[in-house]
Structure formats: C-alpha cells, structure tokens
C-alpha positions in Angstrom: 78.3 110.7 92.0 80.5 108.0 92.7 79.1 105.1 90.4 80.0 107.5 87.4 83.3 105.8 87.8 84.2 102.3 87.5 87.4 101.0 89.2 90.1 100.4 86.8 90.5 96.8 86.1 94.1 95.6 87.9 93.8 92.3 85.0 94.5 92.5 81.3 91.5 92.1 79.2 92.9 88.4 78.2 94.0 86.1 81.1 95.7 82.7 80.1 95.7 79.6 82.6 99.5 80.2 83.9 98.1 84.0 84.6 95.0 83.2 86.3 96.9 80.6 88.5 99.4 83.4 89.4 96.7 85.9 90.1 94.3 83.6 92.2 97.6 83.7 94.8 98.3 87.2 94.6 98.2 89.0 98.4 95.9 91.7 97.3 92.5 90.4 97.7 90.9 92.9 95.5 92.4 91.3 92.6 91.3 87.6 93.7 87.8 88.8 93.5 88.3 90.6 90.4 89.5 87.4 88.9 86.4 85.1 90.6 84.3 87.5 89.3 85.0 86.8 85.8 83.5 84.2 83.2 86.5 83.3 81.1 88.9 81.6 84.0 88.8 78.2 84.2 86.5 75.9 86.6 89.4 75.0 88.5 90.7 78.1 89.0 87.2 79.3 90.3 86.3 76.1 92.5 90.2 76.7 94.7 89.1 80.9 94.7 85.3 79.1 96.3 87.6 78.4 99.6 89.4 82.1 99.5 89.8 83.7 103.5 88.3 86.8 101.9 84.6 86.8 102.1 84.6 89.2 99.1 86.6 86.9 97.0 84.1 84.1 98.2 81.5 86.1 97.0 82.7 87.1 93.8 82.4 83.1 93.4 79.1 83.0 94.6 77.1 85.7 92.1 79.6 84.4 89.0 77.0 82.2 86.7 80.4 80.7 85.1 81.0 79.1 88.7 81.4 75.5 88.6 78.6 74.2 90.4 80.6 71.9 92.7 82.3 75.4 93.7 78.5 76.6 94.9 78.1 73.7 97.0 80.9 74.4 98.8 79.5 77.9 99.1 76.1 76.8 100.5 77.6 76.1 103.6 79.7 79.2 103.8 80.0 81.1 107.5 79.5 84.2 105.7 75.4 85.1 105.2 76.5 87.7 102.3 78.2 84.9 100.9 75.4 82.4 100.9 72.7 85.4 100.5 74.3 86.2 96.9 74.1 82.5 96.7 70.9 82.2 96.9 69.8 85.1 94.5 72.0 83.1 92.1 70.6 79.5 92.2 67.3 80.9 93.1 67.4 82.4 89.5 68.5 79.6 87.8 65.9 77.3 89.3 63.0 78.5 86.6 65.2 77.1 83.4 67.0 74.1 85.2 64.9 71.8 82.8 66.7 73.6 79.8 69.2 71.0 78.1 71.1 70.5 81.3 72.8 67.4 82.7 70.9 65.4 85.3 74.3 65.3 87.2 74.3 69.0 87.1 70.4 69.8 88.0 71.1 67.2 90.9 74.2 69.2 92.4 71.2 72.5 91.7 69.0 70.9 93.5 71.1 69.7 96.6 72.2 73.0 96.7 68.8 74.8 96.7 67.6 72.8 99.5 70.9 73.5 101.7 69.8 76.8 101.2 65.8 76.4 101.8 67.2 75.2 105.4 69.8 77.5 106.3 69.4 79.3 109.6 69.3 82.8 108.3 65.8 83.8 107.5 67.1 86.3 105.2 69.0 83.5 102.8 65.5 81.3 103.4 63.4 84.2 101.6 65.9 84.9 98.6 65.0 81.7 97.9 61.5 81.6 98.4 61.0 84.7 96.1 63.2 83.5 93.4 61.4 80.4 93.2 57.7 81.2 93.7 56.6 80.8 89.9 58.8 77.6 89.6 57.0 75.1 87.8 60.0 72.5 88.0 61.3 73.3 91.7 61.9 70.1 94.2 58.3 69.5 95.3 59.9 68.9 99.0 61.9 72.5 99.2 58.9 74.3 98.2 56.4 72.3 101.0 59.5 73.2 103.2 59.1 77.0 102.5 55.7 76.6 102.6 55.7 75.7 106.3 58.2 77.9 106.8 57.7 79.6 110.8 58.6 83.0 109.2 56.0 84.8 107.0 58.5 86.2 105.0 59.8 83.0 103.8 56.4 81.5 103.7 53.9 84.2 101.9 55.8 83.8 98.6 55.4 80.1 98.2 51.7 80.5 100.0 50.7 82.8 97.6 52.2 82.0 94.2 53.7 78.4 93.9 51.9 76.8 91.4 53.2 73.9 93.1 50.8 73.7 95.7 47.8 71.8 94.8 44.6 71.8 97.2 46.0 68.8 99.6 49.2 70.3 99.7 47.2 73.2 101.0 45.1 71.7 102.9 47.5 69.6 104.7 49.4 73.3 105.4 46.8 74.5 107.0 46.1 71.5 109.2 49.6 71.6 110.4 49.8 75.5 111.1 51.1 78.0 109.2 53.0 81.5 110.3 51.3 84.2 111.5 49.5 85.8 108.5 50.2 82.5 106.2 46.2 81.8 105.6 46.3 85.4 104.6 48.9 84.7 101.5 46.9 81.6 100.4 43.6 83.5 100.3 45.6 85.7 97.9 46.2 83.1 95.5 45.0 83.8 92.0 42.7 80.5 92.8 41.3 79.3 95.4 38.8 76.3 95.7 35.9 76.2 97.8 37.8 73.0 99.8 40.4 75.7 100.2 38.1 78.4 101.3 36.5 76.6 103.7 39.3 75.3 105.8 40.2 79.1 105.5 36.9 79.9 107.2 37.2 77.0 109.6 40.7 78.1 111.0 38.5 81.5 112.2 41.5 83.8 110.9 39.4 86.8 110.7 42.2 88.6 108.6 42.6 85.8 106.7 39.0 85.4 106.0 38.5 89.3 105.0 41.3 88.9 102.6 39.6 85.5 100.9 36.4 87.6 100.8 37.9 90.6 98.9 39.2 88.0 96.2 37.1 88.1 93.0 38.9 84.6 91.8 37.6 82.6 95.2 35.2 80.2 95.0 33.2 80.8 98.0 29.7 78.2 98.0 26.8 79.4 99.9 27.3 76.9 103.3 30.4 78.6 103.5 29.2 82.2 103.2 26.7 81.6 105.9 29.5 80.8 108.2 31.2 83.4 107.2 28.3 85.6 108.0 28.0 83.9 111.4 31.2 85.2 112.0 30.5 88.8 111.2 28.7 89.8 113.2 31.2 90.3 115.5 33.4 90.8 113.4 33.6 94.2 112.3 36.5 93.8 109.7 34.7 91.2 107.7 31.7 93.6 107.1 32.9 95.3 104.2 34.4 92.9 102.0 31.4 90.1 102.4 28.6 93.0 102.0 30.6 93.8 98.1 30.8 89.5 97.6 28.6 89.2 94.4 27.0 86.3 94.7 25.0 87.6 98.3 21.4 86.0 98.2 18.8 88.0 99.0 18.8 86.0 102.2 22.3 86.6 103.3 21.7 90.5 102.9 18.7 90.1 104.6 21.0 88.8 107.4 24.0 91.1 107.3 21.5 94.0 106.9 20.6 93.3 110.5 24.0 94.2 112.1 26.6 96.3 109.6 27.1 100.0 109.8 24.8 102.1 107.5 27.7 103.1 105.1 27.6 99.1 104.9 24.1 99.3 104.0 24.5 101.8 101.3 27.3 99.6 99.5 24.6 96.8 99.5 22.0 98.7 98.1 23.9 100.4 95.2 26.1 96.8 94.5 23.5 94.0 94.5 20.1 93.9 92.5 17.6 93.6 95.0 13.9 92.7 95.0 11.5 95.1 96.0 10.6 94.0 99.3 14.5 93.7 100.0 15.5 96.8 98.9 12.3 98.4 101.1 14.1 96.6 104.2 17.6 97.2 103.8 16.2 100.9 102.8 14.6 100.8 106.8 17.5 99.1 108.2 19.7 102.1 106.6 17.4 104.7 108.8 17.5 102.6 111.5 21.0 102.3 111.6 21.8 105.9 110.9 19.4 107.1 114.2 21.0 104.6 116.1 24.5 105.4 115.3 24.0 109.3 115.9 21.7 108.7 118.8 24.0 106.3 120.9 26.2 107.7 124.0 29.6 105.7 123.2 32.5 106.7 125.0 35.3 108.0 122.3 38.2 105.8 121.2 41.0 108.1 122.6 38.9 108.0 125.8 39.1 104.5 125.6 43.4 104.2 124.4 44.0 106.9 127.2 42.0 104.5 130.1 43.9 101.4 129.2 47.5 103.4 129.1 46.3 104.6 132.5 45.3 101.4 133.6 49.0 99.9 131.8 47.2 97.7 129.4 48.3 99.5 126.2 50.4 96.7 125.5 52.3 95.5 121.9 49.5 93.0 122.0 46.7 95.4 122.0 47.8 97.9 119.9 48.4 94.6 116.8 45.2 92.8 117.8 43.5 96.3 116.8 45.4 96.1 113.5 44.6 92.3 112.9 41.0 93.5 113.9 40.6 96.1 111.0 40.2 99.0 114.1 42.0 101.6 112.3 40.6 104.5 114.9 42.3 102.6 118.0 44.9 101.9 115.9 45.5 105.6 115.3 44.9 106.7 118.4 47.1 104.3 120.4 50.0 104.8 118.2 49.5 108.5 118.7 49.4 108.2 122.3 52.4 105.6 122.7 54.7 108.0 120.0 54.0 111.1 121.2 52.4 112.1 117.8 49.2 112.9 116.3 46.7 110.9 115.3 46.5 112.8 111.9 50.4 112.2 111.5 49.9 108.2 112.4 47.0 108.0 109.7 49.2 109.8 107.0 52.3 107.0 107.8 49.9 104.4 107.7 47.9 105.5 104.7 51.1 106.0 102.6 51.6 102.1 101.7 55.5 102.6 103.0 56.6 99.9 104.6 59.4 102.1 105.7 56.6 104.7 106.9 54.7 102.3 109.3 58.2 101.2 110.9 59.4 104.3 111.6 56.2 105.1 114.1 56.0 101.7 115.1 59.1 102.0 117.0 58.7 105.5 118.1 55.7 103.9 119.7 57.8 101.5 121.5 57.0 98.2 119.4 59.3 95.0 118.4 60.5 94.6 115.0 58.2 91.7 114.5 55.5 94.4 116.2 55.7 96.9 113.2 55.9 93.7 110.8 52.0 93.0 112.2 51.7 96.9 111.8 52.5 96.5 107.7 50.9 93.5 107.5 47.2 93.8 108.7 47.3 97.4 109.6 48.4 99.0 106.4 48.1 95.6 104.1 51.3 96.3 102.8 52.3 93.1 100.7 54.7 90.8 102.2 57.7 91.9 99.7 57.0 95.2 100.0 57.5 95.4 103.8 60.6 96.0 105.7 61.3 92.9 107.5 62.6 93.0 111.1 66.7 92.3 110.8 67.8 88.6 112.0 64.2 88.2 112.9 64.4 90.7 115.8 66.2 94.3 115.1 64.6 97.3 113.1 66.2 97.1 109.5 66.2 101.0 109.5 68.7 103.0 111.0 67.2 105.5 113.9 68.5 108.8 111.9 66.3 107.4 108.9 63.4 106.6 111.2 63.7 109.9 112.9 63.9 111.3 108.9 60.5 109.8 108.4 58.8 110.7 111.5 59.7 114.5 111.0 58.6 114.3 107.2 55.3 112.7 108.0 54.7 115.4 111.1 55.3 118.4 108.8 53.6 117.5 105.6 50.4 116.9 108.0 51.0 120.7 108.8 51.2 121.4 105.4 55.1 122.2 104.8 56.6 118.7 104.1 60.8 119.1 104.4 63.2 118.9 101.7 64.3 115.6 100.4 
C-alpha cells in the first residue's frame, strides 16, 4: 500500500550550479541524497556528495549512472557494505558494454574499480559482481580467474558455470588448484564441456560433480572416460541413473552397469537404448534378478538405521550432508525428520518444492549451520546456485526465525491436506 505514493520531491524540477552547491550542504540528509540521486547535477557536485557522513547520501552516489567515475572509486573502498553492494550492482552492469565508444582512461578507472570490488571482504559485494559479469565477453581476464577461484560457491558457480572467458586451461588449471565446495559441479553445468574437461571432472572423484556432468546432453564424454565412470558406480549409487540415460552406452558398458543398478535402473536401459537381442535377453534376466533379490533381501530400514546413529550420537551435520552429496534422499528424509521433530512426509514436501527458502527453514529446525542448509539446497534439493538462500556474512541464516517458523507450519499442514492462509 505504501509504494502507491512517492515522496514529494524537497528540489525544484530545475537545479542550477549555485543551487546544487547550496543544497549538497544542507543539514537535512534526505535532501543530500535526493540531490546525489539525480543525473542533471554536475560531476563535481556528485564526486564532494561521494565523501557525504550519511551512508544513504553515499549511496545515492553509488547506484547514480551519472556519477563521475572517479567519485565510484572512492566508493569502492567505502566502510559501508550497502554502499559498496549498490556499487557493485552498478559497475557490474556496466561491465557488458564498457567496449562501447568509451575512453580508455575511463574503462581503466571501470576496471580498477571492478577488481577492488572482486576482492572486497564481503562475500555478498564478491557475488553481485560475479553475477553481473558472468556473460561478459570483455571483462578483465584476471578478475574473472579471481572469482573463478573464489573459496565461496556463491561467488564462484556464476563464473564456473557461464564465463565464456574460461577456456579449457583456464579450467583445467581451476581444477588442479581446488575449487569451493560444489565448484566442479558448476563447470559440469557449462553449456560445453570438453572431454579434457570431463575427465579431470571424473579424475577429481566428485561424485556430485560427476552425476551432474553425466546428466548434461552438451558433454563430451569419450568412452575411456565412461568406463571410469562406470568403475565408480558401482558404489556409487547417485551416479546410476544419470550414466544408465547417457546415450552413447555401448552395449558393453550396459552389459556392465546391468550387473549392479537397481531394477527400475534396468527398466530405463531397456526402454532408452536400442539393444541387440542377446543384450536385451540379459538385461531382461538381470531385471528378474534384481527384482527377487531386492524384495527377497532382510535389510534393516533406514529410520532404523537414522534412529541407531542418533542413539549412538553420530547423527552429525556431517552425516546428515554427506547423505545429500550422496544422492540418499530416504536418510536424508528420515534424519531431518528425526533431528526437526517433523515428519518425513513434511521434510520430502520442503525438499521437493525447489524453495530455497523451504529447505532452510527445516534445515535449521534440524539443528544445522547456515553453510549446512546451503549443502541441503545444493546437492540435496539441486537448487541452482542463484536460486538458493545464501547463509548471511557466510555464517547466519538469511531468514528471520518467525519466517522460518511460517514455512515450517505451512509445509506441516498442507502435508495434512489444509495448507494455511497466505
């Protein structure tokens, strides 16, 4: 209701030099950052408002695109992080077109000022930058390497994922040297990724990481490769799915993961690749096989198996993300149940609704970190990385408890069928 009304503006329409000057010392502030918000005062004027007392003066400065640049740079050190985050969002914006008829004096100062920013301490001013600049085809190639390697995956993902920038010994050399937790995941999203590229992603035995490269139609993955992979698969459950739909499976290599995936597995094989008759007759038996073996076996339930290692105080944070990093959604479920007080049905629903929001809220009824329920969103949900609510400063939940508590009641009632008003 309130943004149907704008504040009256407290400066004529038409300001001359000798006016601006005059108002650019006035002791209310609200008119200083009326006035830095503005495009038609002069440079000057704008560059002395750049060092006002009054954050929100300072960043009036800092989102006006008729700023002087040299009035920015002062900015980019700011003590403020609102100041240097609207900062950010500005240059970051303008990086895309800084090839566009400008000075080179003036795309220097840009550029200084960018990678002031790409350093600052805050990882929150690090990732405006990141995203604003993740298509940039004319960004400094040693900011971007800089985000790249980035140790938060916030910062990092963006640049990972998108920069066209990054060539394959840029990305190779990235992965050599380490990259954040869930880092090799962004660069197996990339719309293109080699087989040199794949294979050091196979080599770094990220099992996440390697799912997600599988489940990417625009990977090159040779056959040497895929056998390693397959290698792998076997005990790894998560990778089962996503290499049994690959297309280019030989008949060998289904011959092989026929002998140790789940018969639902088995099914996807047989309707998805076109199989020879003698492969289709054994991946046919291994399909009985597997579905006597799986009904037939004694196998002590999972919430047997949450509710022992609670008992035994080896429910950690650890174990409950290592399930999610593993692709075990039922221990996942039922630990989260166990640790919130909630129902397995209610943790599935959060998780299955793609809400970034929805997985922290009963991350930290379950007792988690921040950077726990970021793992959560990340490899338990797959929520993409700028669709997920990052932990605050790198530590605190972003969301306030009454919201959380909000979401937590929400979820619980519409899994009894009566979901509360909104």
């Amino acid at each position: 209701m309130f943004g149907l009304f704008k504040r009256k503006s407290k400066l004529p329409a038409k300001i001359t030099y000798d006016e601006a000057k005059q108002f650019a010392r006035n002791k209310d502030h609200t008119i200083r950052s009326e006035l830095a918000s503005r495009d038609d005062v002069q440079p000057e004027i704008l560059y002395f408002l750049a060092e006002d007392k009054v954050p929100e003066v300072r960043r009036s400065i800092a989102a006006n695109a008729a700023a002087p640049r040299h009035a920015d740079l002062v900015l980019a050190r700011d003590h403020d992080e609102d100041v240097r985050a609207d900062l950010a969002l500005k240059i970051g914006r303008l990086i895309p077109g800084i090839t566009g008829g400008q000075s080179e004096r003036l795309q220097e100062i840009t550029f200084e000022i960018l990678t002031i920013l790409a350093q600052d301490q805050l990882p929150r001013v690090r990732r405006i930058i990141a995203e604003e600049i993740k298509h940039a085809t004319h960004a400094p190639k040693p900011v971007v390497a800089k985000l790249a390697q980035d140790v938060e995956l916030i910062v990092a993902a963006p640049i990972l994922e998108f920069s066209p920038l990054l060539n394959d010994s840029d990305l190779l050399e990235i992965i050599r040297a380490g990259v954040a937790d869930g880092g090799l995941s962004a660069i197996s999203r990339r719309s293109a990724v080699s087989d040199k590229v794949a294979r050091a992603i196979v080599a770094a035995n990220d099992i996440p990481a390697v799912a997600t490269l599988l489940a990417n139609p625009s990977a090159q993955i040779r056959e040497d490769t895929l056998n390693q992979i397959i290698e792998k698969a076997e005990k790894a459950e998560p990778l089962h799915e996503p290499l049994a739909r690959r297309p280019e499976l030989s008949l060998g290599a289904i011959r092989r993961i026929a002998g140790f995936v789940s018969a639902a597995i088995l099914e996807v094989m047989r309707t998805e690749h076109k199989l020879d008759d003698d492969t289709a007759k054994e991946v046919s038996e291994a399909v009985k096989r597997r579905i006597q073996k799986e009904s037939t076996e004694q196998i002590e339930s999972v919430a047997e198996k949450v509710a022992k290692l609670q008992a035994l105080g080896r429910l950690t944070e650890d174990a409950v993300t290592q399930a999610a990093e593993l692709g075990q959604r039922g221990f996942l479920a039922e630990a989260l149940a166990l640790k919130a007080g909630v129902s397995a049905a209610v943790v599935n629903k959060m998780m299955d609704s793609r809400s970034g929001k929805a997985v922290t809220a009963i991350s930290w009824k379950a007792g988690l970190t921040a950077r726990g329920s970021m793992k959560l969103q990340r490899h338990g949900a797959r929520i993409a990385a700028n669709a997920m609510i990052h932990a605050r400063d790198g530590v605190n939940y972003a969301l306030s408890d009454t919201e959380m508590n909000w979401l937590l009641t929400y979820f619980r009632e519409q899994s009894e069928g009566a979901a509360p008003a909104v």
